[in-house]
N, C-alpha and C positions, 0 to 999 in steps of 0.2 A: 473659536479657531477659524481662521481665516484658506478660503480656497485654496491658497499656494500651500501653507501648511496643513491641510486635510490632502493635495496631491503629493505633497513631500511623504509624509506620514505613510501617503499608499504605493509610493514606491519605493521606501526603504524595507516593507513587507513582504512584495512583490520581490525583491533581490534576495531576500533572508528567505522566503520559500522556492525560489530559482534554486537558490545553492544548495540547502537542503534536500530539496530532489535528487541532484546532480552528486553531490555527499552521500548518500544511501543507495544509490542506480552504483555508486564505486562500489560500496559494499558489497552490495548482491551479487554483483560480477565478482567482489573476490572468492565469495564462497562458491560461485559455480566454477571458475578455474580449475581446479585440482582434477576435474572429468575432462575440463578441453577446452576448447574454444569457443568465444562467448562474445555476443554481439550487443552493444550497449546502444540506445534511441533515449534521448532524450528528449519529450514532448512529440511523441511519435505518431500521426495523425492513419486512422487505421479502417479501410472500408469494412463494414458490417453488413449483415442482410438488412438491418433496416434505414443504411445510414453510413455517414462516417464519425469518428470519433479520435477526439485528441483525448491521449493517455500521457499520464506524467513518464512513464516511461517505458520499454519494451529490454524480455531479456529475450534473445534468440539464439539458441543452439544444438548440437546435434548430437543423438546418443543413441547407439544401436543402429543406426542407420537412420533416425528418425529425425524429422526436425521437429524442436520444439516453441514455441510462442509461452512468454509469460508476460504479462501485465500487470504493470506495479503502478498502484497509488498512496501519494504522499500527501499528508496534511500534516504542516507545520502549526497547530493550535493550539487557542488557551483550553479548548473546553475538549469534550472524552467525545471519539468518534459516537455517530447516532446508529441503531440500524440502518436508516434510512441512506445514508453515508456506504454501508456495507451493500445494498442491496441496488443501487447505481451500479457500482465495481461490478455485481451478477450478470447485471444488462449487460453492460459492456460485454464482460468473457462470452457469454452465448450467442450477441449477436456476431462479434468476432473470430468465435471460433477459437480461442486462444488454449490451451491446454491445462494452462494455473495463471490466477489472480494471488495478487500479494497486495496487503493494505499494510501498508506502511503509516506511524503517527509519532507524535512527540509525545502524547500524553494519555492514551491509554484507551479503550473502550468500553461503552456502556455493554451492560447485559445483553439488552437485545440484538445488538452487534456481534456481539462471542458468539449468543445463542444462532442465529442466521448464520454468519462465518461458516458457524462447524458443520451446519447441517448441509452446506453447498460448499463445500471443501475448499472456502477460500482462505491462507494463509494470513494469519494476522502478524503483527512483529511491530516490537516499541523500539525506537532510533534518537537518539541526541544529536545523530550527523557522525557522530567520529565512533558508535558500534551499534551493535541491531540483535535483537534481542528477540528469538519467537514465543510466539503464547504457546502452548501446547493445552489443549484443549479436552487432554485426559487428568489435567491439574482439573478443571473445572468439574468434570465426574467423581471425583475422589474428594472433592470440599468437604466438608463438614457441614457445615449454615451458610445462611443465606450469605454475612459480613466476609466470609471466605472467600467463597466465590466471587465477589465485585472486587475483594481486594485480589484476586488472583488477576482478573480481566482488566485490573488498571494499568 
């Protein structure tokens, strides 16, 4: 494969995970409408205590008098989020300060990932781009075996 088609190749990828971003940050925003008004970032660059950080995306809005910060990240992949993948997204939330993390994916998560996820209450959810789907991670408590529970977390 030649340079121009290894950069072609990586900017048709590069637009197919743009959109998809931007496709799923709509979604989230529709679900939080129906409470109010809701502020959408796309690739939202965010100072930390140890740092800054660009996030795929920010939802921001206000309830109770409160304002809230959520930070959503999105992978558009072939392969199943890693813990490792989950426990970035943590960084971020605590150096941020953000109130809820949402891990957004095409194609699902490995164990270690659910397992982290649930223990640091970050939201997980599967997305095509056109619906969004949440794990709920009392399915995982309630499996059966072991083949349950990974096919639950896919």
């Amino acid at each position: 494969m030649s340079s121009e088609s290894r950069s072609t190749a990586s900017d048709g990828r590069l637009a197919a995970a743009t959109s998809y971003e931007r496709r799923v940050l709509r979604l989230l925003a529709d679900e939080q409408r129906p409470a109010g008004t809701v502020r959408v970032t796309h690739q939202d660059r965010l100072v930390g205590l140890d740092g800054s950080y660009t996030v795929d995306g920010t939802l921001r809005f206000e309830q109770v008098g409160v304002e809230f910060l959520v930070i959503v990240e999105c992978k558009l992949r072939r392969d199943r989020i890693k813990r490792s993948d989950v426990q970035v997204l943590h960084t971020k939330l605590r150096s941020i300060g953000a109130q809820k993390a949402i891990f957004v994916t095409s194609t699902g998560f490995q164990r270690g990932a659910v397992e982290f996820a649930s223990r640091y209450q970050i939201s997980l959810a599967l997305s095509n781009g056109s619906s969004l789907h949440f794990t709920m991670k009392t399915f995982m408590r309630h499996a059966r075996t072991r083949q349950e529970r990974y096919l639950l977390a896919a």
